[in-house]
PADRENSE-545094 format. One record per residue (C-alpha): x negated, z, y negated; residue in three letters. Coordinates in nm, 4 decimals. Each point is the difference from the previous one (the first is absolute). Layout:
MARSE        X        Z        Y residuo
MARSE        X        Z        Y     ala
...
//
This chain:
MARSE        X        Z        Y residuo
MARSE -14.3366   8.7434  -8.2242     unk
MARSE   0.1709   0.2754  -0.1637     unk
MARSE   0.0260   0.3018   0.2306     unk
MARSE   0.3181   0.2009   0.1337     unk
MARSE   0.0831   0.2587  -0.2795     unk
MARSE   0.0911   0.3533   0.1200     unk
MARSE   0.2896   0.1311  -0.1781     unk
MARSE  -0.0129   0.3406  -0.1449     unk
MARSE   0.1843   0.3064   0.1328     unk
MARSE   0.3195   0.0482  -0.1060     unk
MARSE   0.1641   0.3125  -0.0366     unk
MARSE   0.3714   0.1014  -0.0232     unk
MARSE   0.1824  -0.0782  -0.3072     unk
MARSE  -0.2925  -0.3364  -0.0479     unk
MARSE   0.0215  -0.3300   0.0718     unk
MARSE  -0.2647  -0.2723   0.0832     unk
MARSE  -0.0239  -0.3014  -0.2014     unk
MARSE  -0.0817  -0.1170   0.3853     unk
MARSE   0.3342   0.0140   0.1325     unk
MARSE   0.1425  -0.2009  -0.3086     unk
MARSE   0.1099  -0.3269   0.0649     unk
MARSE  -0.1436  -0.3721  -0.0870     unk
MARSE   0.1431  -0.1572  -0.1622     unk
MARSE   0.0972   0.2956  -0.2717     unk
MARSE   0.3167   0.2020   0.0434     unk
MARSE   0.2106   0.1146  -0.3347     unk
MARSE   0.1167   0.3045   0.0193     unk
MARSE   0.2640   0.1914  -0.2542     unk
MARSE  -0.1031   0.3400  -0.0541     unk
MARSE   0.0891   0.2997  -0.1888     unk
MARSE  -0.3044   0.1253  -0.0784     unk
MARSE  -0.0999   0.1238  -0.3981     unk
MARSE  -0.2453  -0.2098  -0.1761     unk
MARSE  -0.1346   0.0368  -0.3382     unk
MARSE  -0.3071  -0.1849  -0.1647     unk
MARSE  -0.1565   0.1592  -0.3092     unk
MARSE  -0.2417  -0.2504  -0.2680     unk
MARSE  -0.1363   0.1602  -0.2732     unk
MARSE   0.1444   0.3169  -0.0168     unk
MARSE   0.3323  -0.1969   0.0850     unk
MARSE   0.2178   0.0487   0.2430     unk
MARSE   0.1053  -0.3728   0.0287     unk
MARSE   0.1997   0.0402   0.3322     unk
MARSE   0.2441   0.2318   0.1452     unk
MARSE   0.2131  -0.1120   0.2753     unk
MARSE   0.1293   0.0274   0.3974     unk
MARSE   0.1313  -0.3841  -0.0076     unk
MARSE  -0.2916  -0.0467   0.1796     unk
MARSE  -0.1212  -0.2988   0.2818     unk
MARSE  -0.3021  -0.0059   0.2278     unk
MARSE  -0.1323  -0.2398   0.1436     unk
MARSE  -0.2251   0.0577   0.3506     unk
MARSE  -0.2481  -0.2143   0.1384     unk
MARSE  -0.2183   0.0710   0.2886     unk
MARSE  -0.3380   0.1499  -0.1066     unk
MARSE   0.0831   0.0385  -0.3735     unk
MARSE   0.1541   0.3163  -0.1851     unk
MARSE   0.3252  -0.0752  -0.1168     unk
MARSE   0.0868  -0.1812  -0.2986     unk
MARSE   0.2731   0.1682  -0.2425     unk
MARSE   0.2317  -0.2323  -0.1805     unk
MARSE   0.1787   0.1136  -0.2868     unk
MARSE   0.3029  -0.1400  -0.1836     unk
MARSE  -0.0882  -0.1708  -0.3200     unk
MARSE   0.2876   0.2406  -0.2243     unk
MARSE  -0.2236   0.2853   0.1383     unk
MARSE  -0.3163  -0.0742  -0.1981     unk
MARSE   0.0369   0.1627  -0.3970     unk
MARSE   0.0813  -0.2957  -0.2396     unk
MARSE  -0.2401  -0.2150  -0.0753     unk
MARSE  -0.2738   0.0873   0.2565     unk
MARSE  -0.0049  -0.2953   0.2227     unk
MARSE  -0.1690  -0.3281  -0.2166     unk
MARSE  -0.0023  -0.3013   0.2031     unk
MARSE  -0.3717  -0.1011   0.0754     unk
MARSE  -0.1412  -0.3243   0.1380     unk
MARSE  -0.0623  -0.1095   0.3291     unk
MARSE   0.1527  -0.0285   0.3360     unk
MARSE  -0.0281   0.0876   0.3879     unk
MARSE   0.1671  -0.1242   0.3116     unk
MARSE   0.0434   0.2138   0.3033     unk
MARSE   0.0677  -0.1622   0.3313     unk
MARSE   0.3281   0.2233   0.0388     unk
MARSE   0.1536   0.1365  -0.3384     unk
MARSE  -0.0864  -0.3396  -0.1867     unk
MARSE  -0.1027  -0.0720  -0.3640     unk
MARSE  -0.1335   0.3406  -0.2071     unk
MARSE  -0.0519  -0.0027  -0.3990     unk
MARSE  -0.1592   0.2988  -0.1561     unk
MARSE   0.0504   0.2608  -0.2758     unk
MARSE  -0.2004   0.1883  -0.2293     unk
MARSE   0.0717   0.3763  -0.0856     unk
MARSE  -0.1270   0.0500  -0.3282     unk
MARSE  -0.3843  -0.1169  -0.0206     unk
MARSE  -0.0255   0.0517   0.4201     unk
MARSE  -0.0292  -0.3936   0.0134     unk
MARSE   0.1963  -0.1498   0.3202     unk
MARSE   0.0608   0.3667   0.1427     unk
MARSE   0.3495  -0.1089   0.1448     unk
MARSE   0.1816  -0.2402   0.1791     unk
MARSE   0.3351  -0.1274   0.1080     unk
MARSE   0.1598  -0.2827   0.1976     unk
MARSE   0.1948  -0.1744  -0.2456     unk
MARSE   0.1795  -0.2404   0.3013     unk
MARSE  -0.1218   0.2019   0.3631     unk
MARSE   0.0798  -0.2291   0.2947     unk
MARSE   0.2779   0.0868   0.2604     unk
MARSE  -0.0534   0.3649   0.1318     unk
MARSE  -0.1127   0.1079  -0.3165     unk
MARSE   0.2594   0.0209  -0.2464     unk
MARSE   0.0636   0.3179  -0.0634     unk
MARSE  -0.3452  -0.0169  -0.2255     unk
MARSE   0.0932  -0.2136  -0.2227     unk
MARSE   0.0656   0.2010  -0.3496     unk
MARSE  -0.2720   0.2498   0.1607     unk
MARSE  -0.3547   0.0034  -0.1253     unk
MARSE  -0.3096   0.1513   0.1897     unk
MARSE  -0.2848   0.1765  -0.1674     unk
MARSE  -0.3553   0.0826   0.0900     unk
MARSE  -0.0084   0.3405  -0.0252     unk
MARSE  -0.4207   0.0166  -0.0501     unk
MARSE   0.1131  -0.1858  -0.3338     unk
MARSE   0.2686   0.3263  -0.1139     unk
MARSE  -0.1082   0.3219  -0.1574     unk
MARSE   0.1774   0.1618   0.2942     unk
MARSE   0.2557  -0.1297   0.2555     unk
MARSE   0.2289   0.2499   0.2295     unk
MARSE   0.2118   0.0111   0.3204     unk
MARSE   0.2321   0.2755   0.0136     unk
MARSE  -0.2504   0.1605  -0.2171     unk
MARSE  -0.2962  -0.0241   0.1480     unk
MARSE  -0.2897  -0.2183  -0.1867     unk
MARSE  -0.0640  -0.3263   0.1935     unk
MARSE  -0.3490  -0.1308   0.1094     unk
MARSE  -0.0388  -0.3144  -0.0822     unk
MARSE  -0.0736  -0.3117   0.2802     unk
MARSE  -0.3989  -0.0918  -0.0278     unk
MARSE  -0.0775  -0.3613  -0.1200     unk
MARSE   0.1387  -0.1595  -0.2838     unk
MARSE   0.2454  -0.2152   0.2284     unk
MARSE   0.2953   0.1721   0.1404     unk
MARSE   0.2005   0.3233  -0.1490     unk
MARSE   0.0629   0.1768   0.2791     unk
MARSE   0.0429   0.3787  -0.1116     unk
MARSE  -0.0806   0.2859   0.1696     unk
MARSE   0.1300   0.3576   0.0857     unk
MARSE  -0.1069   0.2880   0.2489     unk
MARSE   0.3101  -0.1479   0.2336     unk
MARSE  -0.1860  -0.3549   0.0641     unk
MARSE  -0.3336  -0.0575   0.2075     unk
MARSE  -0.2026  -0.2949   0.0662     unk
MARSE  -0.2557  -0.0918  -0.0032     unk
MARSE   0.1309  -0.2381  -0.2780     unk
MARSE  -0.1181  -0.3670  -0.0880     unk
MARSE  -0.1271  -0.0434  -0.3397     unk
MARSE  -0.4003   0.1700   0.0431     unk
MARSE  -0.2843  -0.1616   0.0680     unk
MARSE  -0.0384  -0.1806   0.3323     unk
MARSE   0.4173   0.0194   0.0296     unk
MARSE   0.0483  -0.3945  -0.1155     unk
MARSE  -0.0100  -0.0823   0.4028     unk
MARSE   0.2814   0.2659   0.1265     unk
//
């Protein structure tokens, strides 16, 4: 039986991946990303989508025409998720399967098609409005992480039960 878990303080100007909603929520935002690979900055942009999903950091989506030419390589394999559908994966440079993107999203989820995620534990360095992300634990889901989110997130050890 998996036990009631106590959701961290949260202080002005944060938000708790506990009051996000389930199923996930997109959400347009302004906010400044940039990724950096190798010395690279391989993304610079505020065309930016989240998406939020009750106990994990959110997920950045970024538009395809974003990425510097000739990053994303398609890569093989596949994964289904109960709401946004059928996911296929990019590679970014020799980071094997370090993105992904919903090629067709089901209804609700449109506005992520043309829009890939990436892990950000796979980048150099990834940034929101210039501060350096912490990556999501567990080599699953690609939430990212900034000073304005608390969790506790899903993703550690002992988390698969949340």
């Amino acid at each position: 039986m998996t036990e009631r878990v106590q959701p961290d303080p949260v202080h002005p100007g944060q938000e708790s991946v506990w009051d996000y909603p389930r199923p996930p929520r997109v959400e347009h935002t302004g906010e400044h990303v940039t990724i950096e690979l190798e010395g690279v900055t391989i993304v610079d942009t505020t065309d930016v989508v989240r998406v939020l999903e009750t106990s994990h950091p959110p997920v950045y989506y970024l538009p395809r025409s974003a990425f510097a030419p000739g990053v994303l390589q398609a890569a093989p394999g596949q994964s289904y998720c109960e709401y946004k559908g059928v996911a296929g994966y990019a590679s970014i440079g020799a980071r094997i399967r370090s993105a992904w993107f919903y090629p067709t999203p089901t209804p609700g989820y449109e506005s992520l098609a043309e829009r890939v995620a990436i892990y950000p534990g796979a980048m150099d360095r990834c940034t929101v409005d210039g501060e350096t992300v912490r990556a999501q634990e567990g080599d699953y889901y690609g939430g990212w992480i900034t000073a304005k989110i608390v969790g506790p997130f899903k993703g550690s050890a002992g988390t698969m039960g949340w």
